[in-house]
N, C-alpha and C positions, 0 to 999 in steps of 0.2 A: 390501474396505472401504478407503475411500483413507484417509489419514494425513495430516495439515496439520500445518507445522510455523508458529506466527506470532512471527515475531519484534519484539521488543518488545511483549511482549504486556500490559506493564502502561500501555500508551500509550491513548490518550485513545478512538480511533479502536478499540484492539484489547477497548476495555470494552465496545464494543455488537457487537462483530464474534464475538467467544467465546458469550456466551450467542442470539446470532440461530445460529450455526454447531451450538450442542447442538438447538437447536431446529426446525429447517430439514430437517436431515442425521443423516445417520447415521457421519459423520467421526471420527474421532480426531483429537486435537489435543495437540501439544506446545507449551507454551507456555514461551516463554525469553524473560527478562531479567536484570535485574541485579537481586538481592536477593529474586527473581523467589519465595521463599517466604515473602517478609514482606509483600510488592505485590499478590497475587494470591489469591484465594481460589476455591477449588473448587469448582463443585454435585455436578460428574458425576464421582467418579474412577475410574468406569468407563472412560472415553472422554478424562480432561484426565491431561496429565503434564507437572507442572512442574518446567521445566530452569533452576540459575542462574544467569548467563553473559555476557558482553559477546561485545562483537562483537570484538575485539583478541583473544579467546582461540581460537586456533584448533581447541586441540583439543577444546575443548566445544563448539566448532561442529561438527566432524566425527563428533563423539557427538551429538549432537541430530538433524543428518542420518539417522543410521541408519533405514531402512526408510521413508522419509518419500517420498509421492508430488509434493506441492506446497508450495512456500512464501510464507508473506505478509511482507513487511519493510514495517514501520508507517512509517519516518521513513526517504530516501536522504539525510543531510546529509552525512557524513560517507566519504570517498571509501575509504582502509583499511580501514572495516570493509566496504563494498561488495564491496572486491574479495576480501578473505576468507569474505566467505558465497560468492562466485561458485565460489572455488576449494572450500571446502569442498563445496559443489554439484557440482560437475567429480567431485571425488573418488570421492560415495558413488553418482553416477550419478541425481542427482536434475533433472529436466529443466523444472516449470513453475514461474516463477518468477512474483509480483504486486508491484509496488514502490507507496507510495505515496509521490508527490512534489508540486513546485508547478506552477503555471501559471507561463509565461511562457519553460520551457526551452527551447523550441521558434519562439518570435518569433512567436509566435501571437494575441496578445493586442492589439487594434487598438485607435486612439483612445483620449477620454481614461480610460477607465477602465485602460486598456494603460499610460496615462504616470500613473496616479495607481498601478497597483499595482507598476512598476518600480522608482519614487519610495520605495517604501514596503519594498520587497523586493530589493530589486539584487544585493547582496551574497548571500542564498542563493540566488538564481537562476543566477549564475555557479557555484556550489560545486556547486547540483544539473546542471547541463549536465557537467561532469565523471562524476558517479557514474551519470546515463543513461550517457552514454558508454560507461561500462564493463559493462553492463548491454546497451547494442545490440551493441558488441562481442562478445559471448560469444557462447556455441552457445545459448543457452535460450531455450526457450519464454517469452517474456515479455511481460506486460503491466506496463506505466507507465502508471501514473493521474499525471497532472497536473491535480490538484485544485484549483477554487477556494477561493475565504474559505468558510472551517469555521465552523461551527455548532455548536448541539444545539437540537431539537425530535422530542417521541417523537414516531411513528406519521408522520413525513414521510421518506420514503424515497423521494423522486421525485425522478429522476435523466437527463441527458441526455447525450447523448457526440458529442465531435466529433474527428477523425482528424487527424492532426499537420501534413497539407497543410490544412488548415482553419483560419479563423479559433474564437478561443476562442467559446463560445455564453453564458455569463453570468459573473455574479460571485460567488454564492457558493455552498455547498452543506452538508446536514449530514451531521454525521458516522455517523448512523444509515444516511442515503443512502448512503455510501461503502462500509460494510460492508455493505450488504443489494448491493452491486454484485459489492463481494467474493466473494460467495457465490454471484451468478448465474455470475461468471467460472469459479470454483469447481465447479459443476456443469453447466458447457456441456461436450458434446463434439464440437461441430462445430470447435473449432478457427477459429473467427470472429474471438476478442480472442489469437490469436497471433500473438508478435511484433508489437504492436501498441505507439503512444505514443496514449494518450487521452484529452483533455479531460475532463474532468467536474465540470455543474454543475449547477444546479436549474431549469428549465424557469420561463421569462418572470421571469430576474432580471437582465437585459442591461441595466445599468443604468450610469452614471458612477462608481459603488464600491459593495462594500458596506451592504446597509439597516440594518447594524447600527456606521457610522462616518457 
């Protein structure tokens, strides 16, 4: 039975991805944040174990790794804590990694919706091309989602993906989508989304920005 560890799991993204993951699968789950027992609430504590932890503590990282086949990291902004889950990762011998980040790290993003979300985003787009970085750099198994404009709508989980030589496919996507993606990545075993950087957005949203700006 595989073991998911998600970190940041009291993040926006990691609230539909936990309860689709009890539901889905047959997964165990560690869930770490910070404060991560005041943030989070339980259904199954047969299968959820919450760890409480930043990413700057290394050795609650290297305890939450224990015995853990896959990892989800909700937010890459932040380059030190990157590199501390990769080493804790190295450490315990943990190999599939899933980051969620933005669009645009990759120069993917054409026209003016390219120059209205650079406009809008520049600054973490530079911080996040560091923390892929670090993240293509390693030995791991990984998937990078470069996400568009988030959402929320229940029951819309349609999702489309395009590969890092590609231009981006739309503008925005929800967050339901993103973690129901999670999850197919999660139970592939062809090894298709490895070592992959991927686009992901909602199918016929190719639009000049956001429908929700």
């Amino acid at each position: 039975m595989k073991t998911v560890l998600i970190l940041g799991a009291a993040g926006q993204i990691s609230s539909y991805l936990i309860p689709a993951l009890l539901q889905q699968t047959d997964f165990n789950l560690k869930l770490y944040a910070r404060n991560a027992n005041n943030r989070i609430k339980v259904t199954d504590p047969k299968r959820e174990t919450v760890i409480d932890g930043d990413f700057n503590d290394q050795q609650s990282l290297n305890v939450a790794m224990d015995g853990v086949d896959a990892v989800y990291l909700n937010e890459m902004r932040d380059l030190d804590s990157v590199k501390n889950i990769v080493t804790a990762m190295d450490a315990n011998h943990v190999r599939q990694f899933i980051g969620a980040t933005v669009l645009g790290i990759e120069g993917e993003v054409k026209g003016p919706f390219g120059q209205w979300n650079t406009g809008m985003i520049e600054s973490s787009i530079i911080k996040r091309v560091k923390t892929a970085k670090v993240i293509k750099d390693s030995d791991l198994t990984y998937t990078l989602l470069r996400l568009a404009w988030l959402y929320n709508k229940d029951g819309n989980t349609n999702y489309e993906l395009t590969d890092s030589n590609q231009p981006f496919g739309g503008t925005q996507v929800t967050r339901q989508a993103v973690a129901q993606l999670v999850i197919d990545i999660l139970k592939d075993n062809s090894r298709k989304y490895a070592r992959k950087s991927l686009g992901v957005n909602e199918p016929n949203t190719d639009w000049d920005k956001p429908s929700f700006y």
